[in-house]
MMTF fields as JSON, N, C-alpha, C and O atoms, coordinates in Angstrom:
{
  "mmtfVersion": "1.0.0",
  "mmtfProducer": "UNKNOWN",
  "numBonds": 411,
  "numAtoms": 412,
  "numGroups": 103,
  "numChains": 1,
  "numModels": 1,
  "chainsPerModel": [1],
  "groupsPerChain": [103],
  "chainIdList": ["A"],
  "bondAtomList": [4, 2, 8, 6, 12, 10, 16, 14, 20, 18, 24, 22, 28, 26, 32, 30, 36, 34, 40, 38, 44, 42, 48, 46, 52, 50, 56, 54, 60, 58, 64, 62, 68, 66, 72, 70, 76, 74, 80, 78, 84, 82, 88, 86, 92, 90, 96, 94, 100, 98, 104, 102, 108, 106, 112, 110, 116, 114, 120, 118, 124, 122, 128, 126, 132, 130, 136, 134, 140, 138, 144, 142, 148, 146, 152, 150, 156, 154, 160, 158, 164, 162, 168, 166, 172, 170, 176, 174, 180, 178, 184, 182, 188, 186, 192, 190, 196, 194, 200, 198, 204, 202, 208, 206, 212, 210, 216, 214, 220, 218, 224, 222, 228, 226, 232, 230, 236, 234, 240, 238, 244, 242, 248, 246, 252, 250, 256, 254, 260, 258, 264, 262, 268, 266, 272, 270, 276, 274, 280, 278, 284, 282, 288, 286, 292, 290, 296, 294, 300, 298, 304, 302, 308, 306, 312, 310, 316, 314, 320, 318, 324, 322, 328, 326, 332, 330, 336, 334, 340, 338, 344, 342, 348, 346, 352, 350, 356, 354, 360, 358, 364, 362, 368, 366, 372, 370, 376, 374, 380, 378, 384, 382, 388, 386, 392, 390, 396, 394, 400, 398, 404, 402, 408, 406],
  "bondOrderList": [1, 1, 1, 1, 1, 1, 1, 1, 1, 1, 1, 1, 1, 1, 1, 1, 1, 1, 1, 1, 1, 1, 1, 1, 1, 1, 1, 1, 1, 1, 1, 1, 1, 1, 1, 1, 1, 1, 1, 1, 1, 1, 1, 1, 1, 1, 1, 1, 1, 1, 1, 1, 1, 1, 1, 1, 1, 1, 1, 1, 1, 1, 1, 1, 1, 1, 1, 1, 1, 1, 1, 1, 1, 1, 1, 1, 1, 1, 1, 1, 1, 1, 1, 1, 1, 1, 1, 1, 1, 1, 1, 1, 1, 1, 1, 1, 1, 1, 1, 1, 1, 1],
  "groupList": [{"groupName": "UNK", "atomNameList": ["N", "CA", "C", "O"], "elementList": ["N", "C", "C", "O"], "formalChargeList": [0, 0, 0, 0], "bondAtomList": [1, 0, 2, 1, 3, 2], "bondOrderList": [1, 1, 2], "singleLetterCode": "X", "chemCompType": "L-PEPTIDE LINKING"}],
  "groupTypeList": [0, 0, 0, 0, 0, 0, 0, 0, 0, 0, 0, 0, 0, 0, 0, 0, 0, 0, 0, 0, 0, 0, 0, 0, 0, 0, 0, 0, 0, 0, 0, 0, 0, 0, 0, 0, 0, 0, 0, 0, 0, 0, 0, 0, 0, 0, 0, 0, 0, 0, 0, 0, 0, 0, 0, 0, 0, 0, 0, 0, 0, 0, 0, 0, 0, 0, 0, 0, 0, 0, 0, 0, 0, 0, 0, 0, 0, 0, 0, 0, 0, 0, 0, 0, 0, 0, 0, 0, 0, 0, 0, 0, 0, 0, 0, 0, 0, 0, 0, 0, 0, 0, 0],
  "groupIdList": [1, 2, 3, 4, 5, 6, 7, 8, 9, 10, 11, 12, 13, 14, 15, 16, 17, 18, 19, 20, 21, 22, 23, 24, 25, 26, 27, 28, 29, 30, 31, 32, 33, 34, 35, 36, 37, 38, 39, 40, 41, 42, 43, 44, 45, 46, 47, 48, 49, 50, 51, 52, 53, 54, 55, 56, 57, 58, 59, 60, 61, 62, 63, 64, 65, 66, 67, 68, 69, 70, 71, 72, 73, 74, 75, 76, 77, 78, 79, 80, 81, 82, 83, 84, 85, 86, 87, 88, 89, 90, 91, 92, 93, 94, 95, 96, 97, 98, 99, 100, 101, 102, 103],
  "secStructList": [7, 2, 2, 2, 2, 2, 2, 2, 2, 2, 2, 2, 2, 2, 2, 2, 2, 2, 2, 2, 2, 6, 6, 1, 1, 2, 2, 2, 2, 2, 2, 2, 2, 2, 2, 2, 2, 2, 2, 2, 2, 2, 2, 2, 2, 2, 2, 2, 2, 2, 2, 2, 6, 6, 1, 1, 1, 4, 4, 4, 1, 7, 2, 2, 2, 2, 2, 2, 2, 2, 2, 2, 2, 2, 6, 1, 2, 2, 2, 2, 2, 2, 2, 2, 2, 2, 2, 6, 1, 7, 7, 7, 2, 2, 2, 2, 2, 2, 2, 2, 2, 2, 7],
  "xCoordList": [154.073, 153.648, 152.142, 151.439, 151.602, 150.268, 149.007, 147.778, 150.167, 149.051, 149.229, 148.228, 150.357, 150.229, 148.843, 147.985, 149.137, 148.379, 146.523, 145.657, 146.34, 145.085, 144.798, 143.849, 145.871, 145.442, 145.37, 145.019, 145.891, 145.512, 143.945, 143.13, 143.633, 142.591, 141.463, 140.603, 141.173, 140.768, 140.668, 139.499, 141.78, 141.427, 140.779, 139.892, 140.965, 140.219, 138.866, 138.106, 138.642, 137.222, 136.511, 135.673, 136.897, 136.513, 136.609, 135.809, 137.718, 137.312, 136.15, 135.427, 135.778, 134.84, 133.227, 132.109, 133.511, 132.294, 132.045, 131.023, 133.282, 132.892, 132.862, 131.912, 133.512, 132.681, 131.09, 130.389, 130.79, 128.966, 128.778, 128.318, 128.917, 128.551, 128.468, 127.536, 129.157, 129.119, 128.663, 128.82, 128.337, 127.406, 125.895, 125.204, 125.68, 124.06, 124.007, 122.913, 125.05, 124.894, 124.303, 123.344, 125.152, 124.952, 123.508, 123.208, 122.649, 121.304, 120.522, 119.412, 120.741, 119.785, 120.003, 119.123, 120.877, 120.726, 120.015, 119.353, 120.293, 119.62, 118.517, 117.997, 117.668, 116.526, 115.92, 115.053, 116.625, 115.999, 115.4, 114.301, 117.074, 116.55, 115.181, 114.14, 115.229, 114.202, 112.811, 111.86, 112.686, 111.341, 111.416, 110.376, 112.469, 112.082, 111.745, 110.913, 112.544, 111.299, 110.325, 109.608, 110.172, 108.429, 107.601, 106.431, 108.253, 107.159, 107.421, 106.468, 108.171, 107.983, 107.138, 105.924, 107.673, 106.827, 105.2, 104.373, 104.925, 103.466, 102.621, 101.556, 103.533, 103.23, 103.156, 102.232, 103.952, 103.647, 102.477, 101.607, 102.479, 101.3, 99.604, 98.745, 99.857, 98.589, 98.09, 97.003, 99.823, 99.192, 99.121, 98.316, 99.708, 99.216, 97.492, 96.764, 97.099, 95.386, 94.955, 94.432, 95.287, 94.491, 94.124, 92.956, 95.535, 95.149, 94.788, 94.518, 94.57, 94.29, 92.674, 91.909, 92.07, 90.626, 90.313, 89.344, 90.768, 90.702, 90.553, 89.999, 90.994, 91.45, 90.031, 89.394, 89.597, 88.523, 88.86, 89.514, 88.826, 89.154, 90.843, 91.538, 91.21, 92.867, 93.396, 94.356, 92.67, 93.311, 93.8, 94.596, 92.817, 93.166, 94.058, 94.307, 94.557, 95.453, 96.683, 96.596, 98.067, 99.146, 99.888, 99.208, 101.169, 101.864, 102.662, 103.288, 102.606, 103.122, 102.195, 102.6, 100.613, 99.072, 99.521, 99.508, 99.85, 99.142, 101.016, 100.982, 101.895, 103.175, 103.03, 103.304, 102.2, 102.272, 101.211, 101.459, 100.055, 98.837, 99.133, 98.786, 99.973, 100.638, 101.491, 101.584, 102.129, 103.144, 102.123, 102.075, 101.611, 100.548, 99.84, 100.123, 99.124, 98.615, 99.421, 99.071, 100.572, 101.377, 102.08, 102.465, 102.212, 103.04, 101.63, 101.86, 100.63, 99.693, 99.705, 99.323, 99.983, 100.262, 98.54, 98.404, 97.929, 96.283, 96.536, 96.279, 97.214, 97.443, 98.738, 98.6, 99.678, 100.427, 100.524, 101.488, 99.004, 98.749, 98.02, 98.307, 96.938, 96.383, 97.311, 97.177, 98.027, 98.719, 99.687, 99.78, 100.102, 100.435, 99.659, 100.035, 98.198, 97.062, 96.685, 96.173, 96.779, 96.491, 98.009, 98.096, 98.966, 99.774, 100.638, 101.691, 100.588, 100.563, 99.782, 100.144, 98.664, 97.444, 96.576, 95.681, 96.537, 95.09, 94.328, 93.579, 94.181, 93.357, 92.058, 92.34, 91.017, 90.37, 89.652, 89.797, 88.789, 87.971, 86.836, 86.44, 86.345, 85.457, 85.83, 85.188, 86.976, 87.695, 87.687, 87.031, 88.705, 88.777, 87.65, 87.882, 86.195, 84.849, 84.776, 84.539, 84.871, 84.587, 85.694, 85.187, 87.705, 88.008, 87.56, 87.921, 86.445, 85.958, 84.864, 84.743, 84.191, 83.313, 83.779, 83.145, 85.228, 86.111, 86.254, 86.064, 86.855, 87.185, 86.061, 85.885],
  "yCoordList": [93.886, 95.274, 95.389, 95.952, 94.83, 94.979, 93.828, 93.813, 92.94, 92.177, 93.621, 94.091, 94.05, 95.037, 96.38, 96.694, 97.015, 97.671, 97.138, 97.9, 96.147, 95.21, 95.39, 96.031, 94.652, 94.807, 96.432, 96.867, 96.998, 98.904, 99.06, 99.319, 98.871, 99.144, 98.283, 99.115, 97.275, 96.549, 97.051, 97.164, 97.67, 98.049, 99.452, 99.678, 100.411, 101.385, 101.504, 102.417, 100.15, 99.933, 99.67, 100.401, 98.709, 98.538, 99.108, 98.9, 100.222, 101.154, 102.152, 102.523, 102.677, 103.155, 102.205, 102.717, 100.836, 100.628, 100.767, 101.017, 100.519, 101.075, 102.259, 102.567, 103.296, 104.542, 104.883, 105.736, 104.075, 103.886, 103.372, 104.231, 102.398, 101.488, 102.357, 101.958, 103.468, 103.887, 105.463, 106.417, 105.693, 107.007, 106.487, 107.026, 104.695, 104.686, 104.143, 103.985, 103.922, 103.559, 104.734, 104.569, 106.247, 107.151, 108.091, 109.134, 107.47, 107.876, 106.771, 106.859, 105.604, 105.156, 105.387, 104.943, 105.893, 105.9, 106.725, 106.495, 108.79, 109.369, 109.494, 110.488, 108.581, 107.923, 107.777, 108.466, 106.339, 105.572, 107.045, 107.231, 107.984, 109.203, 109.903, 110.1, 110.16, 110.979, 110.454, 111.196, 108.953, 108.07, 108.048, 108.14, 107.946, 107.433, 109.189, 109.398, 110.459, 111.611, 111.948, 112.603, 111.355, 111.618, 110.725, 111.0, 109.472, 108.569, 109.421, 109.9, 109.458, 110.51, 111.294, 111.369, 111.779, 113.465, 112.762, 113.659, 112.243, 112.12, 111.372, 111.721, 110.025, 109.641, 111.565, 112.264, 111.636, 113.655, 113.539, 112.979, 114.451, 114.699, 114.042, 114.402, 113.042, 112.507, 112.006, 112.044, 111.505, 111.735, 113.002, 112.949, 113.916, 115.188, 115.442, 115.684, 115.346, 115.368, 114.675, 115.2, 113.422, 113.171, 113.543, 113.9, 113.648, 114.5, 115.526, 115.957, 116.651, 118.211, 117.257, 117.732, 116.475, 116.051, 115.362, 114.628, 115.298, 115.454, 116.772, 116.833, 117.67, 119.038, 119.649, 119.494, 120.229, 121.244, 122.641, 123.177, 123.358, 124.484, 124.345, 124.9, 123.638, 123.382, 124.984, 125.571, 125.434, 126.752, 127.866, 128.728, 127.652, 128.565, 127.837, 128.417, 126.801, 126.245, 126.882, 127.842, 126.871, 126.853, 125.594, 124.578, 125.452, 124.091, 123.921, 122.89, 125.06, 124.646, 123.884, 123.106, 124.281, 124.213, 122.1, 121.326, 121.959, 120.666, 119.702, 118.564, 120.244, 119.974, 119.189, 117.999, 120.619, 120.317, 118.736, 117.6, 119.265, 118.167, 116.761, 116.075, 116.167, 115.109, 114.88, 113.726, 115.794, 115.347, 114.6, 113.408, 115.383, 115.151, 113.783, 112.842, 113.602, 112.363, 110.961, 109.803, 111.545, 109.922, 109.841, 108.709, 110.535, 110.35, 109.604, 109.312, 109.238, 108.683, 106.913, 106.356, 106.35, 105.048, 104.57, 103.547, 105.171, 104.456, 104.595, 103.65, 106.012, 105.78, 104.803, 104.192, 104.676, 103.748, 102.693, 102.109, 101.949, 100.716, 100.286, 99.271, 101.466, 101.409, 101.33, 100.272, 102.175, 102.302, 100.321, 99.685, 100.052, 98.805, 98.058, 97.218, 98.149, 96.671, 97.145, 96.288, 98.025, 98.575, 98.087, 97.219, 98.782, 98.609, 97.362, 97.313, 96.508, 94.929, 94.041, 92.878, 94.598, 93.969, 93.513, 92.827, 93.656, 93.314, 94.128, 93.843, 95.271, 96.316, 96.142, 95.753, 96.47, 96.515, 97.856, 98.816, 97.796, 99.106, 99.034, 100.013, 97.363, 97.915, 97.921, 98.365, 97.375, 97.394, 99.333, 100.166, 99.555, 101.046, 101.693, 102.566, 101.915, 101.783, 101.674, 102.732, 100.872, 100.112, 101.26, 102.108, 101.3, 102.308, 104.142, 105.047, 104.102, 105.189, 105.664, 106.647, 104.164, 104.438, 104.677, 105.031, 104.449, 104.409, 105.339, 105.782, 106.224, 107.74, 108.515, 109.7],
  "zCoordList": [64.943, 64.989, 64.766, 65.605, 63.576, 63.55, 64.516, 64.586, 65.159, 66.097, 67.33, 67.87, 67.557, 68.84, 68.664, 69.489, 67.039, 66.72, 66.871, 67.3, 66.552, 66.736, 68.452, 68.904, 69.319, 70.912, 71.651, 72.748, 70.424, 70.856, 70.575, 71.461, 69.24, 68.813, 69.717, 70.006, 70.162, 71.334, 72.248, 72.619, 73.202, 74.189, 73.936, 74.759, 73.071, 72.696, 72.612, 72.934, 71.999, 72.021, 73.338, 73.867, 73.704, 75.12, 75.957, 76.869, 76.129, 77.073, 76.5, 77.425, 75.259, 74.998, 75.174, 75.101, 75.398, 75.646, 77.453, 78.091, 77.844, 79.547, 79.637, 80.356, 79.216, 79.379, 79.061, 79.604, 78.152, 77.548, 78.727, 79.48, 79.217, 80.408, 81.683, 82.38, 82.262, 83.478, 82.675, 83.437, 81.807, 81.338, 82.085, 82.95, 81.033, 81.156, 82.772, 83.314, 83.363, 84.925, 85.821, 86.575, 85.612, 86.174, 85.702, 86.282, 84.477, 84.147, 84.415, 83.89, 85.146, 85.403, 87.372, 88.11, 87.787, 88.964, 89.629, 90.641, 88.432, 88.417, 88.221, 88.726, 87.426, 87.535, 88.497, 89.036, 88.878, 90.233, 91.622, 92.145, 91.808, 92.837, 91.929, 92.555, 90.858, 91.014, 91.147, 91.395, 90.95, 90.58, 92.638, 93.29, 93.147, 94.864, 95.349, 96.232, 94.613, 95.071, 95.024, 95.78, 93.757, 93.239, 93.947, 94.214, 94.324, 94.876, 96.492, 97.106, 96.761, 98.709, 98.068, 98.255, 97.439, 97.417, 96.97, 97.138, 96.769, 96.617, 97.709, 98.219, 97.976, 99.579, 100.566, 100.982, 100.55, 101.521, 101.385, 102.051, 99.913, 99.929, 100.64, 101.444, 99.832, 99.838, 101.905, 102.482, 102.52, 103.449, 104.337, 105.267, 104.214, 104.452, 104.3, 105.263, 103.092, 102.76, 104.091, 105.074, 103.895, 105.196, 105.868, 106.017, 106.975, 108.121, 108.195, 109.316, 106.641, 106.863, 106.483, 107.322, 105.873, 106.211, 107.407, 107.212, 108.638, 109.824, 110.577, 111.675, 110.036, 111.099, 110.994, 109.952, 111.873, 111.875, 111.169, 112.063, 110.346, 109.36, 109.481, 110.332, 108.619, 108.687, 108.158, 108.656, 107.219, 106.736, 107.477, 107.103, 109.35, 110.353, 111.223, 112.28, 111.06, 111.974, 112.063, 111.298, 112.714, 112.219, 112.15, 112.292, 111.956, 111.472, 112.769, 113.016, 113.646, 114.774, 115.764, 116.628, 115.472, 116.072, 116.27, 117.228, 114.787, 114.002, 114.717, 115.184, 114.64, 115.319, 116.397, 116.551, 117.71, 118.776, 118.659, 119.062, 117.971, 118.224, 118.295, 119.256, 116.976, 116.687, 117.795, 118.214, 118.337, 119.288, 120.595, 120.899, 121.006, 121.783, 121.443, 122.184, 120.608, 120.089, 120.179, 120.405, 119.919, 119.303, 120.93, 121.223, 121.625, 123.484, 123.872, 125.046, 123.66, 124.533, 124.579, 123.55, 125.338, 125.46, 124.503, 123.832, 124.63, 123.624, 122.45, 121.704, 121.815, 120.523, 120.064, 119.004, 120.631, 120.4, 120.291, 119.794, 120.976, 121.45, 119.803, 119.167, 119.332, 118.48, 116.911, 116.297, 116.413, 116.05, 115.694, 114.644, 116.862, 116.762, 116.314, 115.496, 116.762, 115.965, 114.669, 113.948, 114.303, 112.765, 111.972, 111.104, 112.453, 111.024, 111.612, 110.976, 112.43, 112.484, 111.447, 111.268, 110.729, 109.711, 110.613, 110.12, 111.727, 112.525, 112.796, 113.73, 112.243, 112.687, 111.17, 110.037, 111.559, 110.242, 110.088, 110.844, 108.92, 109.024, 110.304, 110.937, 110.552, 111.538, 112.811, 113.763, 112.814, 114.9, 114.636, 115.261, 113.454, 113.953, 113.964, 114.799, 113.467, 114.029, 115.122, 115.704, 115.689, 117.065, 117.775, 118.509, 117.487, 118.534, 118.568, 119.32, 117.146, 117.329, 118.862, 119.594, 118.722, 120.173, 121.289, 122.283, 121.166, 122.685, 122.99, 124.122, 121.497, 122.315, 121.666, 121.948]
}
């Protein structure tokens, strides 16, 4: 009777340590999402800046203006070509220099 009472108290325990176990599972997962939004959300941002420090008075643009533009930009077989030698690692600061003279 009291070895049965002992393998109660055992599994009691142990299931209370897997419930601890899939508590701190489900706060570190919630974690992980919010550390991979914050890191998007700041990648956004920051490259957003960019390109609004490209735009000529971005404040009068619209988002449909800047939509279409990109669309436009990235369908051109030159930017695509470019695009490929840059984020391949062969592009540098001074080739893209250099495809500044092109266009």
């Amino acid at each position: 009777m009291k070895k049965l009472e002992k393998l109660n108290q055992e599994i009691e325990k142990t299931e209370k340590k897997l419930r601890r176990a899939q508590n701190e599972e489900k706060m570190l997962e919630h974690q992980i999402k919010t550390l991979t939004r914050k890191e998007r959300t700041h990648r956004l941002c920051t490259r957003a800046a960019m390109l609004e420090s490209y735009l000529p008075h971005p404040e009068a643009i619209t988002d449909e203006q800047v939509s279409l533009f990109l669309k436009l930009l990235f369908r051109q077989d030159s930017t695509r070509q470019l695009m490929e030698k840059v984020f391949a690692g062969n592009g540098t600061e001074k080739e893209a220099q250099n495809e500044d003279e092109f266009f």
